[in-house]
Each structure stands twice: as C-alpha cells, then as structure tokens.
C-alpha atoms as an extended CHARMM CRD file, in Angstrom:
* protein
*
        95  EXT
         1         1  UNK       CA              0.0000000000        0.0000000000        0.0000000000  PROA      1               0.0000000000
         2         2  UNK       CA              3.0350000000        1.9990000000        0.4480000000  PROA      2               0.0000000000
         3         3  UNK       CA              4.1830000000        2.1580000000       -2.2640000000  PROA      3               0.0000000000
         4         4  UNK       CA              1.0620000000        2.5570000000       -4.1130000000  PROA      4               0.0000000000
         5         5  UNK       CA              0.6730000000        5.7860000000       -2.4200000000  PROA      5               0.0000000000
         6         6  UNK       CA              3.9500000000        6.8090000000       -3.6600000000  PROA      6               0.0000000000
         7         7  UNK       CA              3.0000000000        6.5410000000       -7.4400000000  PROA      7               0.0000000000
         8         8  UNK       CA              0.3180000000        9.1730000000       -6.8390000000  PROA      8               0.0000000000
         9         9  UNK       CA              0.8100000000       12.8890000000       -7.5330000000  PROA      9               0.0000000000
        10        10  UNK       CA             -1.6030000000       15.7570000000       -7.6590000000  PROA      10              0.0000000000
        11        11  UNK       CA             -1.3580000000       18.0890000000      -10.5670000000  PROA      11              0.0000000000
        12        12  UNK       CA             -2.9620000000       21.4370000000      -10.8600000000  PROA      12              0.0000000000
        13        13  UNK       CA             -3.8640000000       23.3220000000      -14.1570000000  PROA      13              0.0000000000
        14        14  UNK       CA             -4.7500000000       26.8110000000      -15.3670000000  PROA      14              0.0000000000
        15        15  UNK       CA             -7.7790000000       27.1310000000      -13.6800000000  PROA      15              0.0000000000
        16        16  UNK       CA             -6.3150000000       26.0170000000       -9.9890000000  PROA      16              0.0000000000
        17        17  UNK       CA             -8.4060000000       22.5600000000      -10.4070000000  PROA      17              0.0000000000
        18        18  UNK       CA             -6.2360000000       19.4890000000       -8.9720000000  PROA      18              0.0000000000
        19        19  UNK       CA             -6.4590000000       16.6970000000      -10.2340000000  PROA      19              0.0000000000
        20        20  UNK       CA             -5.2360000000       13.1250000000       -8.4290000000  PROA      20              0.0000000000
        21        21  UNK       CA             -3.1710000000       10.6810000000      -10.8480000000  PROA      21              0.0000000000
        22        22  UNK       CA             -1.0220000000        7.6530000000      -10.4910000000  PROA      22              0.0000000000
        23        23  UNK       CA              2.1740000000        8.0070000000      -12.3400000000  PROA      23              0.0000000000
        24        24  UNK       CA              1.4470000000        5.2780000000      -15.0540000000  PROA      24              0.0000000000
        25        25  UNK       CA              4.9860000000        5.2020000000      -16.4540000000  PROA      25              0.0000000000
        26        26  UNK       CA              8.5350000000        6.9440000000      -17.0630000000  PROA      26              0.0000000000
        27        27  UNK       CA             10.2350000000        6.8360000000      -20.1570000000  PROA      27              0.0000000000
        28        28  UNK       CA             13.4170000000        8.5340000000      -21.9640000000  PROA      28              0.0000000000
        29        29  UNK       CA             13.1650000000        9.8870000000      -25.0570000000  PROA      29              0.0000000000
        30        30  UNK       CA             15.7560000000       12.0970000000      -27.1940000000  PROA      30              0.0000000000
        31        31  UNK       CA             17.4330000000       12.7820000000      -23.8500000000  PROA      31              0.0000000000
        32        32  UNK       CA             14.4950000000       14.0320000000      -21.7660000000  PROA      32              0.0000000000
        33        33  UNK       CA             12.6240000000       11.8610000000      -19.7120000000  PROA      33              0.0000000000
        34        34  UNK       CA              8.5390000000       12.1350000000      -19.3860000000  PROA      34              0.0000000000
        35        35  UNK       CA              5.8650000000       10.9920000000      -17.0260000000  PROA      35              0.0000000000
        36        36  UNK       CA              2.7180000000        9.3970000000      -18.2260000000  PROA      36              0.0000000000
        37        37  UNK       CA             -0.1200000000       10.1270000000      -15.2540000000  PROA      37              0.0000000000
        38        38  UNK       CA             -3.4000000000        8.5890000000      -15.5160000000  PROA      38              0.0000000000
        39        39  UNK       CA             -6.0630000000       10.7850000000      -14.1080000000  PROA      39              0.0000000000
        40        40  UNK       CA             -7.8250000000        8.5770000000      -10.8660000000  PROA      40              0.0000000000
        41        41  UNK       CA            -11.2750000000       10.3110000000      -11.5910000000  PROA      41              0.0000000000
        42        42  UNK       CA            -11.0820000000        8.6770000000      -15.4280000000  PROA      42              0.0000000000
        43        43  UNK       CA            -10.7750000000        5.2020000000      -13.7510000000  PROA      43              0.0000000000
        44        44  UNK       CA            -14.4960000000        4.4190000000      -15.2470000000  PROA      44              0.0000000000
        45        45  UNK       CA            -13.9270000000        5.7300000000      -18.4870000000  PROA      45              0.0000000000
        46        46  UNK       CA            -14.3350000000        3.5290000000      -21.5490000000  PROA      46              0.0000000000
        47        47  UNK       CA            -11.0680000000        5.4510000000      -23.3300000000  PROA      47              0.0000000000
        48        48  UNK       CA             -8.5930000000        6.9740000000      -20.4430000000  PROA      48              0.0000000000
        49        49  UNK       CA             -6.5370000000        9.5550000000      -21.5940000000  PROA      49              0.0000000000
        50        50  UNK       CA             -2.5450000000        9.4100000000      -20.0150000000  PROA      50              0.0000000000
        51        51  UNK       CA             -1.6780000000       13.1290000000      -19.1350000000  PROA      51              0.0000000000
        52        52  UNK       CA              2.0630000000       13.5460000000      -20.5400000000  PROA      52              0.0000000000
        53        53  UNK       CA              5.0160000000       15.6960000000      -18.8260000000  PROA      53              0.0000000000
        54        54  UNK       CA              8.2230000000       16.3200000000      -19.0690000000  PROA      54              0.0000000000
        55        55  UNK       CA              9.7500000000       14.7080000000      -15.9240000000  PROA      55              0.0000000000
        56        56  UNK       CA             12.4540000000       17.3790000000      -14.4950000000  PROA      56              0.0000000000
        57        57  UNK       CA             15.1090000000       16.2770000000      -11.8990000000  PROA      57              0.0000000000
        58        58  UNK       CA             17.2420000000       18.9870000000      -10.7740000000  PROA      58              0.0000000000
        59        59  UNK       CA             19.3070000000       17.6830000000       -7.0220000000  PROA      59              0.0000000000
        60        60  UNK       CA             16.7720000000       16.3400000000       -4.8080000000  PROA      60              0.0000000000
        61        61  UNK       CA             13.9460000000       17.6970000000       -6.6530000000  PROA      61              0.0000000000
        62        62  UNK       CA             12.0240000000       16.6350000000       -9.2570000000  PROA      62              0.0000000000
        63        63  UNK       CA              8.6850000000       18.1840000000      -10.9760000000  PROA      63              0.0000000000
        64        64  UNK       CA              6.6770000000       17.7360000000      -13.9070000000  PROA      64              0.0000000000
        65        65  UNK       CA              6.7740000000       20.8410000000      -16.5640000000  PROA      65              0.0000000000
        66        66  UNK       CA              4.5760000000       21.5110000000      -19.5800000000  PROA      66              0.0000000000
        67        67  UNK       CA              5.6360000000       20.1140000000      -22.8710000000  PROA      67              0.0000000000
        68        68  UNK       CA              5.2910000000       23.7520000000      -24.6560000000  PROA      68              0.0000000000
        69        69  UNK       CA              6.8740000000       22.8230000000      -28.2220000000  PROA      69              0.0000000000
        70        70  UNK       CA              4.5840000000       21.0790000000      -29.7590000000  PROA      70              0.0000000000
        71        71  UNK       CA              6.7280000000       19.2230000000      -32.4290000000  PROA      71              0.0000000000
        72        72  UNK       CA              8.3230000000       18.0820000000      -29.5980000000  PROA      72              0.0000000000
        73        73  UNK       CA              4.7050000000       16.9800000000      -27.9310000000  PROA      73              0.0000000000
        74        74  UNK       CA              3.4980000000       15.1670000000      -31.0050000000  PROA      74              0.0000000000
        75        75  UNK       CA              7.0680000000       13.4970000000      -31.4990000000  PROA      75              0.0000000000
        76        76  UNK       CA              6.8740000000       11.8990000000      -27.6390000000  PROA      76              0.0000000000
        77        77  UNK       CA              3.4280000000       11.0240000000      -28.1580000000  PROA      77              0.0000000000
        78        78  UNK       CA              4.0240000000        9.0580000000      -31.1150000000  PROA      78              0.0000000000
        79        79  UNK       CA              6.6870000000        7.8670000000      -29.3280000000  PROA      79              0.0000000000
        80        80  UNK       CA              4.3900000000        6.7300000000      -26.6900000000  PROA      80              0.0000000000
        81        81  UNK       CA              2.1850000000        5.0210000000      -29.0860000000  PROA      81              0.0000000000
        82        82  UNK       CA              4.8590000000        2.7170000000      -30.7220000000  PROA      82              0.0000000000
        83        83  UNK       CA              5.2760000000        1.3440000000      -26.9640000000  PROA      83              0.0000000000
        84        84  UNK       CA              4.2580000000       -2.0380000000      -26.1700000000  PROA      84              0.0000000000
        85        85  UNK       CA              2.2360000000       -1.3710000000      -22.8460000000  PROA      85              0.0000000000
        86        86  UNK       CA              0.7060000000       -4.2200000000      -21.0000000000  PROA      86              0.0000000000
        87        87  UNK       CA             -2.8760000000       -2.3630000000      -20.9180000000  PROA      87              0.0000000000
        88        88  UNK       CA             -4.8510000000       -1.4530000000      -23.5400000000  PROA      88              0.0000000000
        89        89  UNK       CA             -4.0190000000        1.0460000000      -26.1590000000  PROA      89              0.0000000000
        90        90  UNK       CA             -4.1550000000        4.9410000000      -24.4470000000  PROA      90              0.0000000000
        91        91  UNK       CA             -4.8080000000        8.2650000000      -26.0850000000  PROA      91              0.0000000000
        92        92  UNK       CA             -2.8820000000       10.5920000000      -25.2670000000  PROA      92              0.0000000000
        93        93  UNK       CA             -3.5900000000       14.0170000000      -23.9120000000  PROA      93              0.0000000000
        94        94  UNK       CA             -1.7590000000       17.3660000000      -23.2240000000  PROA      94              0.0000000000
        95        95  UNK       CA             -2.7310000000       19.0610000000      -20.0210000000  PROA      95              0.0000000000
C-alpha cells in the first residue's frame, strides 16, 4: 500500500483545479525523460486519456513541466504510441 501511495501525484492546471493521478509510467526519449499520469477520476472511463510531462530532476527535486513545443509533444506522443504497454491502447492528452 506503500508504495502505491507513492505513485500518486496531484497536478494542478490553469484554472487552480487538482487533479489526483497515479504516475502510469517513465520513459526517456531524445534525452528528456517524461511521465505518463493517468487521471484517478477517469478510472471508469471507456477510453482513459494518459496526461504527458516532461519529468524534471534537478538535485533532490524533481517536478513535472509543460511540454510547450509542440513538435516536440506530437514526437513523444508518437513515441508513446509505438510502446508495447501491457494495458490497452491509451490516447494521449496534453494538459
């Protein structure tokens, strides 16, 4: 249960609304490294969407910053796509 409760973050957007996710996966691409969080309150959803960050560790800090460049958005989420995940196929979506 621990470590369950480890994998979960709360994220906050534009508009101040938090949302809860569990950190689905992390995974290196072109030299960066991104998070893939899946939203708790989608858990019923036919289609869940996988929020994507860029995963930032800087000493003993790490954080989760917007991917802004969207060549560089569409080129991880493609990424993303050609992965071989255990679940079912995702959709990706920028928050």
């Amino acid at each position: 249960m621990a470590e369950e409760e480890q994998n979960l973050v709360e994220i906050c957007d534009e508009d101040g609304n938090v949302t809860q996710c569990e950190v689905y996966d992390i995974v290196e691409y072109n030299d960066k490294t991104y998070a893939l969080l899946y939203p708790l309150d989608e858990e019923n959803e036919e289609e869940p969407e996988l929020i994507v960050f860029e995963y930032v560790e800087e000493g003993d800090e790490c954080y989760f910053q917007n991917i802004d460049d969207q060549e560089e958005f569409d080129a991880v989420c493609d990424y993303i796509q050609s992965l071989d995940f255990e679940d079912e196929e995702d959709i990706i979506d920028e928050e």
